[in-house]
C-alpha positions as CSV (number, residue, x, y, z in Angstrom):
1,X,80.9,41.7,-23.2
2,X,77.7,42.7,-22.1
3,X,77.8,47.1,-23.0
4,X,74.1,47.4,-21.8
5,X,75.9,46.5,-18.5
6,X,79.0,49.0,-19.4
7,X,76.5,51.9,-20.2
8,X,74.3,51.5,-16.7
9,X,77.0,52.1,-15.2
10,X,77.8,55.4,-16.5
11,X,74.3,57.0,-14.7
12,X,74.5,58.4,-11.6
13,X,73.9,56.5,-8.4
14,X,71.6,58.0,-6.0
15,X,73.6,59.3,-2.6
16,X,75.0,56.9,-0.7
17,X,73.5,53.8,-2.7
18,X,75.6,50.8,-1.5
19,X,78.3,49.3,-4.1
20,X,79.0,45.5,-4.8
21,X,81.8,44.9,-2.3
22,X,84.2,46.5,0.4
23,X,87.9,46.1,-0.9
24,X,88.9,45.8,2.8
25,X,87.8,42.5,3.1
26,X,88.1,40.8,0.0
27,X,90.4,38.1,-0.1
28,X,92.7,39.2,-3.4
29,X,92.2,42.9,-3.4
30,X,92.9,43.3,0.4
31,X,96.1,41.8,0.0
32,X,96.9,44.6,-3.2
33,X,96.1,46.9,-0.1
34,X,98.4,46.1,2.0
35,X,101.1,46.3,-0.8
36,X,100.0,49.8,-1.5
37,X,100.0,50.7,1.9
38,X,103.6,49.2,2.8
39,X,105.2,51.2,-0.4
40,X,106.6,55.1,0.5
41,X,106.7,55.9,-2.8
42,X,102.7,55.4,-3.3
43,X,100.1,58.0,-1.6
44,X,97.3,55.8,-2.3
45,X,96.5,53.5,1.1
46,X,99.3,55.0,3.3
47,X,100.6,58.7,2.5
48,X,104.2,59.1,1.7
49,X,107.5,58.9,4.6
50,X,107.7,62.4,4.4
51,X,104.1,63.4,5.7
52,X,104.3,60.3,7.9
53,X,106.7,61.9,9.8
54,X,104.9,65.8,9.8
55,X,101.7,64.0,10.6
56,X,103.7,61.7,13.5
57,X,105.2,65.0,14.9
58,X,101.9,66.5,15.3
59,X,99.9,63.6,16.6
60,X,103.4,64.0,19.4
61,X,102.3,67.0,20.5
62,X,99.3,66.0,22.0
63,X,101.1,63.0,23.9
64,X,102.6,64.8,27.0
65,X,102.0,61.5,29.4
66,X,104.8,59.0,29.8
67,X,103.3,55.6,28.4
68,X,100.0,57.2,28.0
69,X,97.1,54.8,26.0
70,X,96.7,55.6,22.6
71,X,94.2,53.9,20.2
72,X,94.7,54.0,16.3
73,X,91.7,53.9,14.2
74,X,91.9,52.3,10.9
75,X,95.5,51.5,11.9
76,X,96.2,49.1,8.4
77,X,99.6,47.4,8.3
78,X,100.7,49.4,11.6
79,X,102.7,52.2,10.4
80,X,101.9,54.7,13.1
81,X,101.1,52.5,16.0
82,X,104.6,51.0,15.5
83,X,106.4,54.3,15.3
84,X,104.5,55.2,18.5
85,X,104.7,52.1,20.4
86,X,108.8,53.0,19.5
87,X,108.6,56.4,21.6
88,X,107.6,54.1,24.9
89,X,103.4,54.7,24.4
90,X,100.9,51.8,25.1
91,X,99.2,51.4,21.4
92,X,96.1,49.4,20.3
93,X,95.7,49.5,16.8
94,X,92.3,48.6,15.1
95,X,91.5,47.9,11.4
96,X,89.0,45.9,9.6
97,X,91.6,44.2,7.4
98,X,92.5,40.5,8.2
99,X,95.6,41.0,6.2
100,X,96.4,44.3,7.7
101,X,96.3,43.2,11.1
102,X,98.2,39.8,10.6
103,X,100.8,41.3,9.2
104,X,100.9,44.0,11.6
105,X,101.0,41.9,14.5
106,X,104.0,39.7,13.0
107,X,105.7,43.3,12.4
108,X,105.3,43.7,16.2
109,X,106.4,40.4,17.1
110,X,109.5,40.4,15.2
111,X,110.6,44.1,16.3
112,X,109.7,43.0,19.9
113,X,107.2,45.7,20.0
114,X,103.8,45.3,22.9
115,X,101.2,46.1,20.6
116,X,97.3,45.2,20.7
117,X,95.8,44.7,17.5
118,X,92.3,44.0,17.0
119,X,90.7,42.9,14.1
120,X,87.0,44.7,13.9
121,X,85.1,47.1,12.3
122,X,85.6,50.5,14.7
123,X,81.9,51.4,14.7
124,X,81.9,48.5,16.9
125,X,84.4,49.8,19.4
126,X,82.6,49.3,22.8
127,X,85.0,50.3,25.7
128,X,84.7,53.3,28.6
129,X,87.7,55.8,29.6
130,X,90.6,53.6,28.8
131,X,92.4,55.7,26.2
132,X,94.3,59.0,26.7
133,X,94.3,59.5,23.0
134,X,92.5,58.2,19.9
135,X,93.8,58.9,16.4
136,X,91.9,58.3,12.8
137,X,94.6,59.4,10.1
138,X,94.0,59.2,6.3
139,X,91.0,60.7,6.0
140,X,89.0,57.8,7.3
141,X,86.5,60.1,9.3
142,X,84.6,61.8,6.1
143,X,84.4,58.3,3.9
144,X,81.7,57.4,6.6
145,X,78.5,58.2,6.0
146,X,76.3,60.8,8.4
147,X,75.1,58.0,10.5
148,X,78.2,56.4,10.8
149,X,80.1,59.7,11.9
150,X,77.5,60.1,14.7
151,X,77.8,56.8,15.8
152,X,81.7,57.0,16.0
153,X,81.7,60.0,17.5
154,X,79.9,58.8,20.7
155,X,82.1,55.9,20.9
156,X,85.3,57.2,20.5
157,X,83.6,59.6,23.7
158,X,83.0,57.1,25.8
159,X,86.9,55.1,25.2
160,X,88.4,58.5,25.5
161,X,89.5,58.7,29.8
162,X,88.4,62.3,30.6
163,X,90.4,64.9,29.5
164,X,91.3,62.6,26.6
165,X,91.9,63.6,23.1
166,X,90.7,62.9,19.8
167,X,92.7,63.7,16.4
168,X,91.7,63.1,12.8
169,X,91.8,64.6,9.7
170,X,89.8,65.3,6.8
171,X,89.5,66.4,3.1
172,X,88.6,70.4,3.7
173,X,86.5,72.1,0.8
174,X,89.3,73.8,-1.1
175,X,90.4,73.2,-4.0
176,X,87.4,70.9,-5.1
177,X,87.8,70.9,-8.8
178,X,91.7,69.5,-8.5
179,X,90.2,66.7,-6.1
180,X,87.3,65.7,-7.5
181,X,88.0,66.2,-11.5
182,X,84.5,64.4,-12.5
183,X,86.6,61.5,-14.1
184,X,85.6,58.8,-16.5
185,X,88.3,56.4,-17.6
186,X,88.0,53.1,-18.5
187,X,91.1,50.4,-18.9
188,X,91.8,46.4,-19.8
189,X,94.4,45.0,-17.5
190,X,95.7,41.1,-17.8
191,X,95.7,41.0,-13.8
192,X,96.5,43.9,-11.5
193,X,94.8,45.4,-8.1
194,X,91.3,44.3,-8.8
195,X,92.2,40.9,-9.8
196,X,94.6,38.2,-10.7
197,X,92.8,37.7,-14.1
198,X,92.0,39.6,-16.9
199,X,89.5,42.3,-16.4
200,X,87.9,45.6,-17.6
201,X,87.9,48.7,-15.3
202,X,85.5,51.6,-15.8
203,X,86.1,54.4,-13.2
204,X,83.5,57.1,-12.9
205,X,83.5,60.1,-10.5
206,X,80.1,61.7,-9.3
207,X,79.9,65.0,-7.2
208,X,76.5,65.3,-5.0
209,X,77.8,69.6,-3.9
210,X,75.0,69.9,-2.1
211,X,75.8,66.8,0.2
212,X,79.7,68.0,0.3
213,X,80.2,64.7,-1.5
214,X,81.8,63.0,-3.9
215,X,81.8,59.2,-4.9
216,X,84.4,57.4,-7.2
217,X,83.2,54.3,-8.4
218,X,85.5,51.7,-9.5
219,X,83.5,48.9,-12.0
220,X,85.3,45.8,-12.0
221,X,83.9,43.3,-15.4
222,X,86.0,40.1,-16.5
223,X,85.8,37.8,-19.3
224,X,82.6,36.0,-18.2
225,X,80.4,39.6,-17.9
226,X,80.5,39.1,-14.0
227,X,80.2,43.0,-12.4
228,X,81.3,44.0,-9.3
229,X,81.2,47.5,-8.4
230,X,83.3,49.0,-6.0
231,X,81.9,52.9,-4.4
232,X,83.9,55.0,-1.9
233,X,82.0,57.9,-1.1
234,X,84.2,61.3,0.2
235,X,82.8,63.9,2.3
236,X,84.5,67.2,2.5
237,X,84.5,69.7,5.2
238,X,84.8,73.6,6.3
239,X,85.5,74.2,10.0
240,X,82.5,76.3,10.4
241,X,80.1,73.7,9.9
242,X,82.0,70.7,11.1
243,X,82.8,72.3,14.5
244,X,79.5,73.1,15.5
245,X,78.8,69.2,14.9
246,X,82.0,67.9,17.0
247,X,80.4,70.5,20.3
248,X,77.2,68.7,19.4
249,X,78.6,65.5,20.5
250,X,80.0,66.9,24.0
251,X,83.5,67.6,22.5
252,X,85.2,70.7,23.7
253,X,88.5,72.5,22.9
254,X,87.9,72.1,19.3
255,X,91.0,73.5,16.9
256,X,91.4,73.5,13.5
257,X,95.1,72.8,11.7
258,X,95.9,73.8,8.3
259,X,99.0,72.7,6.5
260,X,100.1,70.4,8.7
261,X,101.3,68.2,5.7
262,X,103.6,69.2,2.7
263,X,102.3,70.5,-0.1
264,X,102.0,67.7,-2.9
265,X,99.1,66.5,-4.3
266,X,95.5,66.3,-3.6
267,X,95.1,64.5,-0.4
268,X,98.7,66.7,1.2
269,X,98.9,70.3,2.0
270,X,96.3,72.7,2.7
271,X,93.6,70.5,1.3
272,X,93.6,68.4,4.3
273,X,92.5,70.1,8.0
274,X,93.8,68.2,11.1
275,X,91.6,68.4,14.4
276,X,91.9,68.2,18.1
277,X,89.1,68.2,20.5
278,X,89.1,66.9,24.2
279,X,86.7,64.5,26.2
280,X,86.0,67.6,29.2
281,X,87.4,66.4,32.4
């Protein structure tokens, strides 16, 4: 085992530098993904049944039109375009997954459920004042980087009809310490999420406060000293200066929800802020 390797990895990256791999579209570790997200005991890919449902009855009051168009962002396995497309909506539900999407799509075919699915990376979502509502649940909005943000934010815009509305959620800036502990852990594992053969996982978390991020790096090494590194970078948010930003991008009617999900763990309760903002019309 090469440790010169093992103790690089241990130094800080510099902000935003780009990891090995995505996890989303690997072959082996996609497919742990989509376990993870498909278990309601696990908070990890999908959140537990119980904010499911708070997060679903929220999302509900925002859909006041009879089989309005409603696009889910980042939609994974289907578990909210499903449940919507169940109350009588007209859902679309875009991830980057290959697995996700398959197996979302046999879901709908064997519940007899008219669901779109596309398979495709939502910053290249390219279509004009089709959808009454857009959702992007799980936090998806602050693991993109600045750019990226900016860039969705127009394009969700321009799908939204006018008068159409956008909800999301996000990792707010309380609490920091309990979210983002500064861990460093490492483990041996015969096969598990990362891969189907023995390997050595070194997990290092890295705050960057004055960007409002944090990155947790997952280092994946096996037997024969191959490295892949896997980075998810976290941005957290406070309404005052995330507001201001959403207005920027023509967005008006901007609210701010607290506790919208049970209390629980780090990624539940009043450390995650729901918003809803409108397309003018």
């Amino acid at each position: 085992m090469n440790f010169n390797k093992l103790t690089e990895l241990s130094k800080k990256p510099l902000l935003y530098e780009p990891g090995d791999a995505m996890m989303w579209t690997d072959p082996y570790v996609s497919k742990q993904l989509l376990k993870m997200h498909l278990d309601p005991e696990v908070d990890s890919a999908t959140r537990k049944s119980e904010s499911i449902l708070k997060t679903l009855n929220f999302i509900k009051g925002y859909c006041e039109i009879p089989g309005m168009q409603i696009l889910d962002l980042g939609c994974g396995p289907g578990i909210y375009t499903e449940k919507l497309a169940k109350d009588g909506y007209q859902v679309t539900g875009m991830d980057i997954s290959e697995n996700s999407i398959e197996y979302a799509r046999s879901e709908a075919v064997k519940n007899n459920l008219d669901i779109e699915y596309i398979c495709q990376n939502y910053l290249e979502l390219d279509v004009h004042n089709r959808y009454d509502l857009i959702i992007m649940i799980y936090t998806d909005f602050g693991v993109l980087l600045p750019d990226d943000r900016d860039v969705l934010l127009k394009k969700i815009y321009n799908a939204l009809v006018p008068g159409g509305t956008f909800i999301f959620d996000v990792v707010n800036d309380r609490n920091l310490d309990d979210k983002f502990p500064g861990a460093q852990a490492w483990t041996v594992t015969e096969g598990g999420f990362w891969r189907p053969h023995k390997y050595l996982e070194l997990i290092n978390g890295f705050h960057y406060p004055e960007n409002n991020v944090y990155l947790m790096q997952h280092s994946i090494m096996d037997e024969n000293d191959r490295l892949v590194r896997y980075r998810f970078w976290t941005h957290y948010f406070n309404k005052e200066t995330l507001i201001p930003q959403l207005s920027d991008h023509g967005f008006e009617n901007i609210e701010c929800f607290e506790n919208v999900l049970p209390a629980g763990d780090t990624l539940n309760g009043d450390n995650v802020s729901f918003y809803s903002l409108n397309k003018p019309a």
